[in-house]
C-alpha positions in Angstrom: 44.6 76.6 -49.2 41.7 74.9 -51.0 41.9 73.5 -54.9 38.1 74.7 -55.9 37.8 76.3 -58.4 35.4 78.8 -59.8 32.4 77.9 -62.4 33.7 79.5 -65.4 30.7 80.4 -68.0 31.3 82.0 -71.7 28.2 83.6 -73.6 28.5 84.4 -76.8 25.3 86.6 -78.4 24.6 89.3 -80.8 23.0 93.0 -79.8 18.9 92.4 -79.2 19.2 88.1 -78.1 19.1 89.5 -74.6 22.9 88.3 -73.7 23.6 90.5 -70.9 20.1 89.2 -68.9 21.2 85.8 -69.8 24.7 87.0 -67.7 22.6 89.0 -65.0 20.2 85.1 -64.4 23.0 83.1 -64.0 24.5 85.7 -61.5 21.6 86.4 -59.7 20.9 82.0 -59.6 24.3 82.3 -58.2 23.7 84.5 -55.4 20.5 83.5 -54.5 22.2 80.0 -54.0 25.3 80.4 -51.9 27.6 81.4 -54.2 29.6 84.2 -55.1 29.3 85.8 -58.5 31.1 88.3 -61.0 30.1 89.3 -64.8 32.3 91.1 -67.2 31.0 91.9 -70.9 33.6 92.3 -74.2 31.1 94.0 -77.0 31.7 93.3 -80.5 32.3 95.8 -83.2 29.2 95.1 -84.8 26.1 92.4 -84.5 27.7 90.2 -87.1 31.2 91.2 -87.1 31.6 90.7 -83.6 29.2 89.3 -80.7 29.4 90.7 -77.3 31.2 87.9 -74.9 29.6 87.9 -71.4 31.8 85.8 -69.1 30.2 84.5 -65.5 32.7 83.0 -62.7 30.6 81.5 -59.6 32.5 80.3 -56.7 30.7 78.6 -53.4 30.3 80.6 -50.7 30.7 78.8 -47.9 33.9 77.5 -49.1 35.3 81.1 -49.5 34.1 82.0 -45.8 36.2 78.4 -45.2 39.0 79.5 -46.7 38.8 83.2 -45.0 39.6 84.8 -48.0 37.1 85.9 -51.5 38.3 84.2 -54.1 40.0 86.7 -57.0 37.6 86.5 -60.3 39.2 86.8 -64.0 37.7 89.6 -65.9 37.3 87.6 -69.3 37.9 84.0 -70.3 41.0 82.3 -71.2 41.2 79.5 -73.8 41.1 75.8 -72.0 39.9 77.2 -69.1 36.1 77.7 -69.3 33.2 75.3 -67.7 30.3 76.0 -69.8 29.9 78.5 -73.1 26.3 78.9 -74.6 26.0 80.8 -78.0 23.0 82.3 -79.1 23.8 81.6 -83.3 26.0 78.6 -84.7 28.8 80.7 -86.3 28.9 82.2 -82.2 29.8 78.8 -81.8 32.6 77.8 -84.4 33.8 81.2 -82.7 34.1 80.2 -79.2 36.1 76.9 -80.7 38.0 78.7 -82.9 39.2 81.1 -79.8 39.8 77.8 -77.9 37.2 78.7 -75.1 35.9 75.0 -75.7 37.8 72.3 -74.7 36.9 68.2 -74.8 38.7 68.0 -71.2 35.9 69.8 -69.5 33.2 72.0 -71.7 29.9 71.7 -72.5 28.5 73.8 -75.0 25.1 74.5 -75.7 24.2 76.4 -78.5 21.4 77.2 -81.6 21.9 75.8 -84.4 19.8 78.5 -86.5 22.4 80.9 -88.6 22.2 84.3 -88.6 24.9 85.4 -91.7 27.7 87.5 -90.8 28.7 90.5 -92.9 31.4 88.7 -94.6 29.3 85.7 -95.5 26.6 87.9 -97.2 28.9 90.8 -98.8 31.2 87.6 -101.0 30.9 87.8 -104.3 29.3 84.8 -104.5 28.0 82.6 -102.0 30.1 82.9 -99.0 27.8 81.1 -96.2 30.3 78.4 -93.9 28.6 75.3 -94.2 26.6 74.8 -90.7 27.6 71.2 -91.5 31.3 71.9 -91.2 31.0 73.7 -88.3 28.6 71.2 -86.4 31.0 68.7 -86.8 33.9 71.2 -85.3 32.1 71.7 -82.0 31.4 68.2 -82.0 35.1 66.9 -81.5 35.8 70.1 -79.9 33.1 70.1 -76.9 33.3 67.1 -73.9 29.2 67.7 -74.6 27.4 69.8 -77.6 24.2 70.5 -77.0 22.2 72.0 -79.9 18.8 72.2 -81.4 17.2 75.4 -83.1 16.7 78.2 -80.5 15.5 80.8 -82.1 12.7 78.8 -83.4 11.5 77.8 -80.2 11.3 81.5 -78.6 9.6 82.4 -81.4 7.4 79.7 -80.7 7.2 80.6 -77.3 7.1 84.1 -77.5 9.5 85.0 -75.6 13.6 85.6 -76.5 16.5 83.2 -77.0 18.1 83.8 -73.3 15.4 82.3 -71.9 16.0 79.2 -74.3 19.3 78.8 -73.3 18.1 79.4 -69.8 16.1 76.3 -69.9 18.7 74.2 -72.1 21.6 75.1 -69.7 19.4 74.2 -67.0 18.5 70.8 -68.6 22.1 69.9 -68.9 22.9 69.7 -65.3 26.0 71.6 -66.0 25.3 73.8 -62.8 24.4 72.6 -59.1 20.9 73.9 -59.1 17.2 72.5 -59.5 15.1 73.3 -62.2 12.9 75.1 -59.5 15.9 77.4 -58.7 16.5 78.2 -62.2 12.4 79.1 -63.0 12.4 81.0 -59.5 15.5 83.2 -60.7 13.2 83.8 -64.0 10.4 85.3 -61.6 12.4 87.4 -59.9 13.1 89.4 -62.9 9.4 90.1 -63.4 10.0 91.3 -67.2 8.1 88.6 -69.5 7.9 86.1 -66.8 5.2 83.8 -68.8 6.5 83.7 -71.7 10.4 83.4 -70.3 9.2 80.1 -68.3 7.4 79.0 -70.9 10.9 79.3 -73.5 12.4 77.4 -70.7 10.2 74.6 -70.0 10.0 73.4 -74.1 14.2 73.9 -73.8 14.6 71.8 -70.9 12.3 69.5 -72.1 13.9 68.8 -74.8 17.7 68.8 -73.7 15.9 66.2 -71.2 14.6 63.9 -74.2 18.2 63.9 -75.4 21.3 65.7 -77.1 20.9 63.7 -80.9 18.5 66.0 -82.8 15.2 63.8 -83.8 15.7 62.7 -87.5 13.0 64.6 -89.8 10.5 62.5 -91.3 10.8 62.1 -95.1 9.1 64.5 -97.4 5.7 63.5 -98.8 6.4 63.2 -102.6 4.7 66.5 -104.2 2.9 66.2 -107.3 3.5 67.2 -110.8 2.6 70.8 -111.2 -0.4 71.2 -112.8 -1.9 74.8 -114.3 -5.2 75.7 -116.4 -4.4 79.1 -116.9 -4.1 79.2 -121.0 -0.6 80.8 -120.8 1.2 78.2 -117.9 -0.1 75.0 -119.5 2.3 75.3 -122.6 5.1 76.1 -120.3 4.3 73.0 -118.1 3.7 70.7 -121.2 7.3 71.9 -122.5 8.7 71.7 -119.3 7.9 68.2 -119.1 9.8 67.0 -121.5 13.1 67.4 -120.3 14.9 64.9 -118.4 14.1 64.2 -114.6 17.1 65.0 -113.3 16.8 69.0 -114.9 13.1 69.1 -114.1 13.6 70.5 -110.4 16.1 73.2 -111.2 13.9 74.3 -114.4 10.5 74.2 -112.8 12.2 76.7 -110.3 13.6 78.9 -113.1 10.0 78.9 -115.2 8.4 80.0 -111.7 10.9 83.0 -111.5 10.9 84.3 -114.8 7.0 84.4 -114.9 7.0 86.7 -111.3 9.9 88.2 -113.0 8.1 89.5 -115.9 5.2 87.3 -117.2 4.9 83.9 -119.2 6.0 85.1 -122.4 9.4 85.6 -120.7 9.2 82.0 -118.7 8.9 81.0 -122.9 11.6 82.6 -124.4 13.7 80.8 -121.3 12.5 77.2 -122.9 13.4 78.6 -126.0 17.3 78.7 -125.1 17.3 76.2 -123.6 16.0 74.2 -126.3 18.1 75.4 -128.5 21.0 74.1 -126.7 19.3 70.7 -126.0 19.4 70.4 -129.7 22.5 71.2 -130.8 25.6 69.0 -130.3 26.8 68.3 -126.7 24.1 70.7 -125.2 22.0 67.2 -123.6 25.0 66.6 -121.6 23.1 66.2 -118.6 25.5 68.5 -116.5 25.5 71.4 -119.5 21.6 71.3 -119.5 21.2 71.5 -116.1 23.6 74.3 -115.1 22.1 76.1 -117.7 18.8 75.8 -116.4 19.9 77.4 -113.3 22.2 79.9 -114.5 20.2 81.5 -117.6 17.2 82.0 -115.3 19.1 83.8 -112.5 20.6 85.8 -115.7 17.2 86.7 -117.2 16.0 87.7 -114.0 18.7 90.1 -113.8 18.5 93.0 -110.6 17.2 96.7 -112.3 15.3 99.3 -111.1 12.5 97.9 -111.4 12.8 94.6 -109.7 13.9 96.7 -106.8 10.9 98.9 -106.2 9.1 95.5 -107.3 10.2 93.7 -104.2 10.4 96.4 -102.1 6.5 97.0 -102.3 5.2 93.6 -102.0 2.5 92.7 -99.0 4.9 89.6 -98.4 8.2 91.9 -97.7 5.8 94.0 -95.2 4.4 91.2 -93.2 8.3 89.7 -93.4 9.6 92.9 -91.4 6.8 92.9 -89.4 7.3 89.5 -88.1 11.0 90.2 -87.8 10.6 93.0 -85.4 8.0 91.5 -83.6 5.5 94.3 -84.6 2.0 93.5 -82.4 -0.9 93.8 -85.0 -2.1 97.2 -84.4 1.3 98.7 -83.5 2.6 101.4 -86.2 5.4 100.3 -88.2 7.9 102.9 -90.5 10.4 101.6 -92.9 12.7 103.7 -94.5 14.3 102.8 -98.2 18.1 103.9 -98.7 17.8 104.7 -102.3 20.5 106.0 -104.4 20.1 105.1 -108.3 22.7 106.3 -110.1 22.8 108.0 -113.7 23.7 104.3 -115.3 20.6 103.2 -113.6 18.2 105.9 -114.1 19.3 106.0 -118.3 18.9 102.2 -118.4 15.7 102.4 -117.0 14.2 104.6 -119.9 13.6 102.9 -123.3 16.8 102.6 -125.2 16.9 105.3 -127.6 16.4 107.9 -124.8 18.6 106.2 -122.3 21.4 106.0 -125.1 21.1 110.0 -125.8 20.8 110.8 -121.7 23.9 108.9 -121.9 25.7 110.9 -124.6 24.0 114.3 -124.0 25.6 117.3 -122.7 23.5 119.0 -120.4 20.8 117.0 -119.8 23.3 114.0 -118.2 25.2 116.7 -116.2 21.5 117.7 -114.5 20.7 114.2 -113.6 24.1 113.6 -112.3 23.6 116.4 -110.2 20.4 115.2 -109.0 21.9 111.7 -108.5 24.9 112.6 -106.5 23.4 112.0 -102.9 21.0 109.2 -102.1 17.9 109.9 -100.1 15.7 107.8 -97.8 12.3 106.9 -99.2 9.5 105.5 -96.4 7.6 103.4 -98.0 5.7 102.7 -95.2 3.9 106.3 -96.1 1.3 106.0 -99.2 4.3 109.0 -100.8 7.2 106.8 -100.5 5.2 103.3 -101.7 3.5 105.4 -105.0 6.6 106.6 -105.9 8.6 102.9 -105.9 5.2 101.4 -107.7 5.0 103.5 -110.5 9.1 102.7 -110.6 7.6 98.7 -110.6 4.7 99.5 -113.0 7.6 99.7 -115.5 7.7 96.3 -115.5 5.4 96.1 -118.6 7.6 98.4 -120.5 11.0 96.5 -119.5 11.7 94.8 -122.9 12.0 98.4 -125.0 14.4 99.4 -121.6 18.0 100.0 -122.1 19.2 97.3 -119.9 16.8 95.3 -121.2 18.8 95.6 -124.6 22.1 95.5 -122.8 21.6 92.4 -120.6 19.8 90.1 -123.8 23.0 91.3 -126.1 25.0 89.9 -123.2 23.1 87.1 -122.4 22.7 86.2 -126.5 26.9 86.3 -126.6 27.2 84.1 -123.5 24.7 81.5 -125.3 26.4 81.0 -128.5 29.8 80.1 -126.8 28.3 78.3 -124.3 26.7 76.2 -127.7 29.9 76.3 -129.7 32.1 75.1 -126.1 29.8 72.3 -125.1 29.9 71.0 -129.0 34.0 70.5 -127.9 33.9 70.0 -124.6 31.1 69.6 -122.4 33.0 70.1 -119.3 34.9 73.3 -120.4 30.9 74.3 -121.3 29.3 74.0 -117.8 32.8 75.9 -116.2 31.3 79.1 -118.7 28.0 78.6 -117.5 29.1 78.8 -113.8 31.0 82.3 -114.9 27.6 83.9 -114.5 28.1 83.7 -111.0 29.8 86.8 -111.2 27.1 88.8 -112.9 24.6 89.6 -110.1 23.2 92.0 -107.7 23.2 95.6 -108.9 25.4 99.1 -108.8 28.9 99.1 -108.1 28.7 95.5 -107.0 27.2 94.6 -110.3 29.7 96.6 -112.1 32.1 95.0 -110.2 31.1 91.5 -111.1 30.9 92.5 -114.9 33.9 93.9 -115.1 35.3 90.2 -113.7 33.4 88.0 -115.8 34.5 89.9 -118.9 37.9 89.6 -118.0 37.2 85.7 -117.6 35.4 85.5 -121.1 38.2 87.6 -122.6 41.2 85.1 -121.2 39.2 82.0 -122.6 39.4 83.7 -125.8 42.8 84.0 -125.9 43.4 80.9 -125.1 40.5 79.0 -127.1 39.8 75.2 -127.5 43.5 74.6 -125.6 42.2 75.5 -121.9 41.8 73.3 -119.6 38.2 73.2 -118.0 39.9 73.0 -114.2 41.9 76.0 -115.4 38.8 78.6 -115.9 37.4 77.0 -112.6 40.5 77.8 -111.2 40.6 81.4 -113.1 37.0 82.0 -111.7 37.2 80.9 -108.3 40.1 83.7 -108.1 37.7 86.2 -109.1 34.7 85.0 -106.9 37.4 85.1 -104.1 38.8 88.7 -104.5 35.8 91.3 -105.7 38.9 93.6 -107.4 40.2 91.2 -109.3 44.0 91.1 -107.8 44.0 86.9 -107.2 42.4 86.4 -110.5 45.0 89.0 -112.3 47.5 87.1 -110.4 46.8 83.5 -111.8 46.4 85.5 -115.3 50.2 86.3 -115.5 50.7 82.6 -114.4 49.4 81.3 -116.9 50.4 84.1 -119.7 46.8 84.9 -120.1 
């Protein structure tokens, strides 16, 4: 009986990174190279709820023929017991540590450190990204080697595909007991992309080579003061300036918002709150001015109709989907919309008198409902589909005599004066109420949802008034951030007699 073992190899990618001819290189290096060589594959539920696991096991040859018997392959790998695991995202990689395939004994992971967001990080109420920090650090105490750099950026450079970048940085980590000339002449024998693929692998092996530590990024020229002629941006600049430094960032990006929002009488009106609670007591608390800064704009700038079809029909999103899928330059390219505005949507849309009455009205509102009931897919790569989402974002110019318009400033007016009278009181308290905007965004059920949340919140601080705690409506809003219908933050509610 002999004590070898097999090579045990875990990779971890999502549906199109070309995992499963990352699986079929490695075999085929394998068996091109005197050694045996099996592949299983566990798919996923989903591309970001679950990544297909492709698991390798390579076993020498020669020393099975010694032996007299082939050796017995696992069909998928076992926590603590796997050589080398690659992942083609980092979250792939908090999830091979978090399933224990990577051990400090023995593994070495290598792994991109781009982020790809999962379903559950982007459907959270507010923002549920894992910090790539966090989970860096994880695979750092977890692996006996991590390496990592940003993959997808370098076959993008290359113009190839992330397997053959984590081709070429396996390769470079002398993990396996093959040249570099094996590895590239494995590549050729595919004969799919061959250029390109060597080309991925040579800058990822190149760099593994150079060294694990990623290079330190060079520090940011200083960028100059922004500067505008244009008769309308000057006076917003000129105000702009004469708030403190540490708000100017945060409110420089607001002012650029609200003028692609809607225009630069808008940006304007977003000083003029602002400088209404710069003036009054406890409003220049720097942390109250400049959590207001951020959170009024995002308010203003509030998701309707016609921001939708706004963004939806810009050059910018075209040539963004383009570039995503890789589109060559004269190749056809069809996107089709999902739309399904709802009757709330389609009345606030209308100037507020006759979106009030559609609201009200008898007939007329059970027609539109009707109309409204199933969504339909618009193409708005077809001149149809992108005239009929314009002319929804040619509205813009109208949007102030809109019924949401009306709706969201009433809102947005209410939220201001208690911000104003809390931060005269308490300045802490006042920045934990600015932050409850967090709740109000996105559009539909999910803004209904959020609404429906944040007045609960504004509601229980009533009650309670001056005597609550500032740590107790962070805790009181965290709850609802954390639970979209509301059951943790009813919960804490009863807790507290609220």
């Amino acid at each position: 009986m002999t004590s070898a073992t097999p090579i045990k190899i875990a990779i971890l990618a999502m549906g199109g990174e070309g995992g499963g001819v990352l699986a079929d290189w490695i075999v085929d290096l394998g068996e091109h190279n005197g050694y045996l060589a099996q592949t299983t594959s566990v798919p996923g539920v989903a591309q970001r709820t679950g990544a297909t696991i492709y698991y390798v096991e390579l076993f020498p040859q020669a020393q099975a023929e010694a032996d007299g018997a082939a050796p017995v392959f696992a069909l998928m790998p076992l926590p603590g017991d796997v050589d080398i695991v690659l992942a083609s995202e980092l979250m792939e990689a908090g999830r091979a540590v978090q399933r224990g395939l990577v051990t400090p004994e023995r593994t070495t992971l290598v792994a991109s450190t781009h982020r790809v967001y999962s379903i559950a990080e982007k459907s959270a109420p507010a923002d549920g990204r894992v910090d790539s920090t966090e989970l860096v650090a994880h695979a750092l105490g977890a692996a006996q080697r991590f390496v990592r750099f940003d993959m997808a950026e370098a076959a993008e450079r290359a113009g190839s595909v992330i397997s053959a970048v984590l081709f070429g940085a396996l390769a470079g980590t002398g993990a396996l007991p093959f040249s570099r000339e094996q590895f590239e002449a494995t590549i050729t024998r595919g004969g799919v992309g061959v250029k390109a693929s060597l080309r991925a692998f040579g800058d990822a092996f190149a760099q593994v080579q150079a060294g694990d530590a990623p290079v330190e990024a060079a520090a940011a020229p200083t960028a100059p003061p922004p500067s505008s002629n244009h008769p309308a941006i000057a006076p917003l600049l000129a105000r702009w300036a004469t708030y403190p430094e540490a708000t100017q960032p945060l409110l420089l990006a607001g002012l650029r918002r609200l003028v692609d929002y809607q225009d630069p009488a808008y940006a304007a009106l977003y000083l003029d709150r602002l400088d209404a609670l710069r003036n009054a007591p406890g409003g220049s608390d720097p942390q109250v001015l400049t959590a207001l800064a951020r959170h009024l704009a995002l308010w203003m700038s509030y998701e309707d109709t016609v921001r939708v079809a706004d963004l939806k029909t810009r050059g910018s999103r075209f040539e963004r989907v383009r570039s995503e899928v890789k589109a060559e330059a004269k190749q056809p390219l069809a996107i089709h919309e999902y739309m399904h505005p709802r009757l709330q949507e389609i009345a606030e849309t209308l100037p507020a008198c006759l979106g009030r009455w559609l609201l009200g009205a008898g007939w007329p509102r059970r027609m539109v409902a009707r109309f409204t009931q199933h969504g339909r897919v618009v193409r708005t790569s077809q001149l149809s589909g992108y005239l009929m989402l314009s002319a929804v974002a040619g509205l813009k110019r109208w949007r102030r005599s809109s019924l949401r318009y009306a709706l969201e400033n009433a809102r947005i007016e209410a939220w201001l004066t208690q911000v104003q009278a809390t931060a005269a009181r308490d300045p802490q308290l006042a920045v934990e109420l600015i932050e409850c905007q967090r709740l109000v965004r996105g559009y539909g059920d999910t803004f209904e949802r959020g609404l429906h949340l944040y007045e609960t919140l504004i509601s229980a601080l009533a009650r309670a008034g001056a005597t609550m705690p500032a740590a107790t409506l962070r805790e009181l809003r965290e709850a609802a951030l954390a639970d979209e219908e509301g059951r943790q933050l009813q919960l804490i509610l009863a807790r507290y007699a609220l």
